[in-house]
C-alpha positions in Angstrom: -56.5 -26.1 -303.1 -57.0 -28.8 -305.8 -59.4 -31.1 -303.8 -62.4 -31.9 -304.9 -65.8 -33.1 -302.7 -64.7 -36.6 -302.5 -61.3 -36.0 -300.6 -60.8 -35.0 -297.1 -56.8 -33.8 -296.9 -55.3 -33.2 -293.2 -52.6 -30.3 -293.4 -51.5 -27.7 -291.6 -52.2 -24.0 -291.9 -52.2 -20.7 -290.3 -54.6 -19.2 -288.0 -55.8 -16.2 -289.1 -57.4 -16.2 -292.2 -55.3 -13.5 -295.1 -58.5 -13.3 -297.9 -56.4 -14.5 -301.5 -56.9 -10.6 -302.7 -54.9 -9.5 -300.2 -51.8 -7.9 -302.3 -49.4 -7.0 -300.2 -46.0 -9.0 -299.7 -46.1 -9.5 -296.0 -49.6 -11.4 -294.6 -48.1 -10.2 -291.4 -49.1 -6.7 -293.1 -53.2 -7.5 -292.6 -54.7 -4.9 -290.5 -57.4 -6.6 -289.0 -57.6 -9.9 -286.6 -59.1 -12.9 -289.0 -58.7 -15.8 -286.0 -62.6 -16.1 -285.4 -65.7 -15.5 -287.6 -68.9 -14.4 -286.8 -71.5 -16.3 -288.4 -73.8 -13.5 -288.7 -71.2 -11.6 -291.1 -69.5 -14.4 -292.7 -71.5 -14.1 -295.9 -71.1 -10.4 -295.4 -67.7 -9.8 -294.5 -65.5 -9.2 -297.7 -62.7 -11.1 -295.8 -64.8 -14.2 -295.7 -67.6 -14.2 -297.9 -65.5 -14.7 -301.3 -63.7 -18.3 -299.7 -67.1 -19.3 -298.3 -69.0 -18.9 -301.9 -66.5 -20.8 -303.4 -66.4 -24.1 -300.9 -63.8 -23.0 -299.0 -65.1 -24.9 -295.6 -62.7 -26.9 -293.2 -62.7 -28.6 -289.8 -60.7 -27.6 -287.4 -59.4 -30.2 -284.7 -58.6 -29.7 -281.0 -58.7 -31.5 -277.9 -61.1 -28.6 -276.5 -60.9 -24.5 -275.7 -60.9 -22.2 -272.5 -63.3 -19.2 -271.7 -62.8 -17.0 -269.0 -65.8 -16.3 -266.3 -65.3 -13.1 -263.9 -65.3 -13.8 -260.4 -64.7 -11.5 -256.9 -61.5 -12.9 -257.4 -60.8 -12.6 -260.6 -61.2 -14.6 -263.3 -61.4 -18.2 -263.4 -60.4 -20.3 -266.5 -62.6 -23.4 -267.7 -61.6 -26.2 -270.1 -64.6 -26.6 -272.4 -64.9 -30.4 -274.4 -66.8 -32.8 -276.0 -68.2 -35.2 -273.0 -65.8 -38.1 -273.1 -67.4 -41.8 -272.8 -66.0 -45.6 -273.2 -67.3 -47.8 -276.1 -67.9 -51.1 -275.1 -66.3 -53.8 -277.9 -67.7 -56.3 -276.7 -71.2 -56.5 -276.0 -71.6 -59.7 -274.6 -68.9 -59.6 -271.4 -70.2 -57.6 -269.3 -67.7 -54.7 -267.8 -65.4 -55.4 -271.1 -65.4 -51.6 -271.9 -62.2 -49.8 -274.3 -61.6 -46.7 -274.1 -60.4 -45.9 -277.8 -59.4 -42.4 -277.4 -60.3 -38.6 -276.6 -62.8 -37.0 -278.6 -62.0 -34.3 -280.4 -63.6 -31.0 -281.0 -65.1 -30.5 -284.5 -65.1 -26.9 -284.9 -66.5 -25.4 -288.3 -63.7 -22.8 -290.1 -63.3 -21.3 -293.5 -60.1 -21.3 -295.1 -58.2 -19.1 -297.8 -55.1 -19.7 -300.1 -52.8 -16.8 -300.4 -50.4 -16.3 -302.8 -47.4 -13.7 -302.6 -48.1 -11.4 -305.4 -44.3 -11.3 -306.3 -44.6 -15.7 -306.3 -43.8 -18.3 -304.3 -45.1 -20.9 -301.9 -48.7 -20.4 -301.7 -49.8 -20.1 -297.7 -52.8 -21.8 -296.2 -54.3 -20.2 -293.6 -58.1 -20.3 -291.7 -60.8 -19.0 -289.3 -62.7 -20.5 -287.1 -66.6 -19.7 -287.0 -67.7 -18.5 -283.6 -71.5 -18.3 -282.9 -73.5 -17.1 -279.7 -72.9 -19.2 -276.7 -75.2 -22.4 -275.4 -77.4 -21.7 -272.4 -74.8 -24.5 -270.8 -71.9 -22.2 -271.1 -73.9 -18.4 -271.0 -71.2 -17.3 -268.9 -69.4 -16.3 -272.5 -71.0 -14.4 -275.3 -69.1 -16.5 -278.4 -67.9 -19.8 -278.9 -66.7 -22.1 -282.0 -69.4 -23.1 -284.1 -69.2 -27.0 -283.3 -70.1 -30.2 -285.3 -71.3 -32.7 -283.9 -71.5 -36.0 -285.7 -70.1 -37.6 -288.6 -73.2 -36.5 -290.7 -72.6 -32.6 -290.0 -69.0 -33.2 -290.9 -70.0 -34.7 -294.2 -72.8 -32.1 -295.3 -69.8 -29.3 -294.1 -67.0 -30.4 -296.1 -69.4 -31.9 -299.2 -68.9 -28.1 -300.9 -70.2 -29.8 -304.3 -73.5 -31.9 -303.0 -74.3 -29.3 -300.3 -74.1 -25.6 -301.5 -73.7 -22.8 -299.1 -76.7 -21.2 -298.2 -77.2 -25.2 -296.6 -74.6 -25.8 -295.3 -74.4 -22.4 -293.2 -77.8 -23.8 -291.3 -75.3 -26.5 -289.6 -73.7 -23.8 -288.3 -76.0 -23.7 -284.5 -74.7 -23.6 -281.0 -74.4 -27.1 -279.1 -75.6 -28.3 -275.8 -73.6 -31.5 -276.2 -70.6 -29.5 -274.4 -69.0 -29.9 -271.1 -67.0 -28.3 -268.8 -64.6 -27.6 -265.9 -62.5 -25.1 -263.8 -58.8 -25.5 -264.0 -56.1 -23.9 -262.6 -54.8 -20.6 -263.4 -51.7 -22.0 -264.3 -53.1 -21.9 -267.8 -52.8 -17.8 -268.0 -48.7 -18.1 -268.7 -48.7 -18.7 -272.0 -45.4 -20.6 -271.6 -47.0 -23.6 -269.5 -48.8 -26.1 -272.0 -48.6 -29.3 -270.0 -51.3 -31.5 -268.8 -51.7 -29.3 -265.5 -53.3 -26.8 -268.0 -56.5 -28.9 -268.0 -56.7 -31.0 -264.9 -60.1 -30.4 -263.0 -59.9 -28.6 -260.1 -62.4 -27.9 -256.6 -62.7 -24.3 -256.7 -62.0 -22.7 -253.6 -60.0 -25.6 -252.3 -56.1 -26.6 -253.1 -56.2 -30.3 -252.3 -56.3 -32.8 -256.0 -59.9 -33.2 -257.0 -60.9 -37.1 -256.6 -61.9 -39.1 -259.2 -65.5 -38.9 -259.5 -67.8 -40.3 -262.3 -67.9 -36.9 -264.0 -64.3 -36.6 -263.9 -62.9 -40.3 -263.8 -62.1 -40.1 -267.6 -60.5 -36.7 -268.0 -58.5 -37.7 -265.0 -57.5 -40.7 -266.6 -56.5 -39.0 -269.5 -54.3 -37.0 -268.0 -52.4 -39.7 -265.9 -51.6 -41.4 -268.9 -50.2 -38.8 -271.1 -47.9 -38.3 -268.1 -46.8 -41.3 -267.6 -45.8 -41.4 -271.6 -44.0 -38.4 -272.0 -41.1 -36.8 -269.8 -41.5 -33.8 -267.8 -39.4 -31.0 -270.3 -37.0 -28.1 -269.1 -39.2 -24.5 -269.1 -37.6 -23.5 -272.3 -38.2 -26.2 -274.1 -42.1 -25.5 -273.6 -43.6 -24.5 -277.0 -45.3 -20.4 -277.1 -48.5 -20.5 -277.8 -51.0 -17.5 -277.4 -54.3 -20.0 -278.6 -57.0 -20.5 -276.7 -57.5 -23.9 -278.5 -55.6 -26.4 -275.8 -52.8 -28.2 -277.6 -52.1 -31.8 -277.2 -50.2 -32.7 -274.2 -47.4 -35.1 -275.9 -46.8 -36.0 -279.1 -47.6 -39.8 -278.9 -51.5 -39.0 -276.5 -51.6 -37.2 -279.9 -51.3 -39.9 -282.5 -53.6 -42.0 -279.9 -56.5 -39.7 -279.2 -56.6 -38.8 -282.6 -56.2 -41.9 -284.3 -60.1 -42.8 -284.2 -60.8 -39.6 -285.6 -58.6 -39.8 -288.5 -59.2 -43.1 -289.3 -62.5 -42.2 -289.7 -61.9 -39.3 -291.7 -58.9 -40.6 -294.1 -59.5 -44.2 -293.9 -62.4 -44.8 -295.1 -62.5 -47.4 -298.5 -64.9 -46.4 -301.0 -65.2 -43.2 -301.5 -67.4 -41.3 -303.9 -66.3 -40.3 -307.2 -65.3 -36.6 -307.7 -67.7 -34.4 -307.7 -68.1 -30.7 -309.6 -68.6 -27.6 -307.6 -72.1 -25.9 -307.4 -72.6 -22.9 -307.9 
């Protein structure tokens, strides 16, 4: 709340944006759904415009998100990510190549602060920014509005060097997306393991090989198994999102070590900034 340009804070809030005039005692109480924005009405929509003005602009972080395609059969889930390569650390030995962790989606996302009118703890909450679909992925008609680079991170989050009417232009659909079909295992919201985003062959049952396109989501996957135990049903976490949560707590802290590092770990910073207007 108290941040200014130079600072890039990682916290937790709520999905579902509740706008800071909202008066009532009970966010649960807001009558409309606030989980995605459309960016042609964000700087129109009374719910939104009033956090954008003021800076209010976050990243939101996941591993990737699902979109449903009708088929004869019904409808098929696909796992939709940022392509996944290995960096090589050493240039001269050939073949020497690390991989130093999944790549998370960047998705653009406003946030609010409410606070209850009566006091108390103030509550964080967001949206994510959907706008129309890549030719890639045409099969849907939204997706998250997705930054891609380091620079479009910056100019989004810089809400004192980069005013709004700029830093809404970043806001484009990408082509740098790809995807795969997975199992409809994923439609039970109680299942959140790694099954939920294996690749499979559709209209066969056997395990999809490793192929080049695959090789490293595969990979992925083996390992976070082999580092977690399996847990009991009931012990699964609910989870209605279709943002994919991280399989295990510690592929967490490694896949998203790189971009955090990057992010809070940086030495020099600028000075603090003011706001523009």
């Amino acid at each position: 709340k108290d941040a200014d340009s130079s600072e890039r804070v990682l916290m937790d809030m709520r999905w579902g944006l509740v706008p800071s005039w909202f008066k009532q005692d009970n966010p649960s109480k807001l009558q409309f759904n606030t989980s995605n924005c459309r960016s042609d009405t964000m700087l129109s929509k009374s719910s939104y415009k009033g956090a954008l003005l003021k800076g209010k602009r976050c990243v939101v972080l996941a591993d990737g998100f699902y979109e449903w395609q009708q088929q004869s059969k019904g409808k098929q889930p696909y796992f939709i990510y940022f392509p996944q390569t290995k960096d090589t650390t050493d240039k001269e030995t050939e073949g020497d190549e690390e991989w130093k962790g999944w790549r998370l989606l960047t998705m653009a996302g406003i946030f609010d602060c409410w606070e209850p009118p009566a006091g108390g703890e103030t509550l964080y909450t967001y949206t994510i920014i959907t706008v129309d679909a890549s030719k890639d992925v045409s099969f849907i008609h939204h997706m998250p509005a997705i930054l891609d680079g380091d620079e479009a991170i910056r100019k989004w989050l810089d809400f004192a060097e980069v005013p709004t009417q700029e830093a809404v232009k970043l806001i484009q659909p990408t082509e740098n997306i790809v995807f795969h079909p997975v199992s409809t295992f994923v439609n039970n919201i109680r299942n959140n393991t790694p099954e939920c985003v294996a690749p499979i062959e559709l209209g066969a049952k056997k395990e999809v090989k490793a192929t080049p396109g695959n090789k490293v989501m595969l990979d992925w996957l083996k390992s976070s198994q082999e580092g977690s135990p399996q847990k009991k049903e009931n012990d699964l976490p609910k989870w209605t999102s279709q943002f994919i949560h991280s399989p295990s707590l510690e592929t967490s802290k490694k896949t998203s070590a790189c971009v955090l590092q990057q992010w809070l770990g940086k030495q020099g910073q600028p000075a603090a900034k003011k706001h523009k207007a």
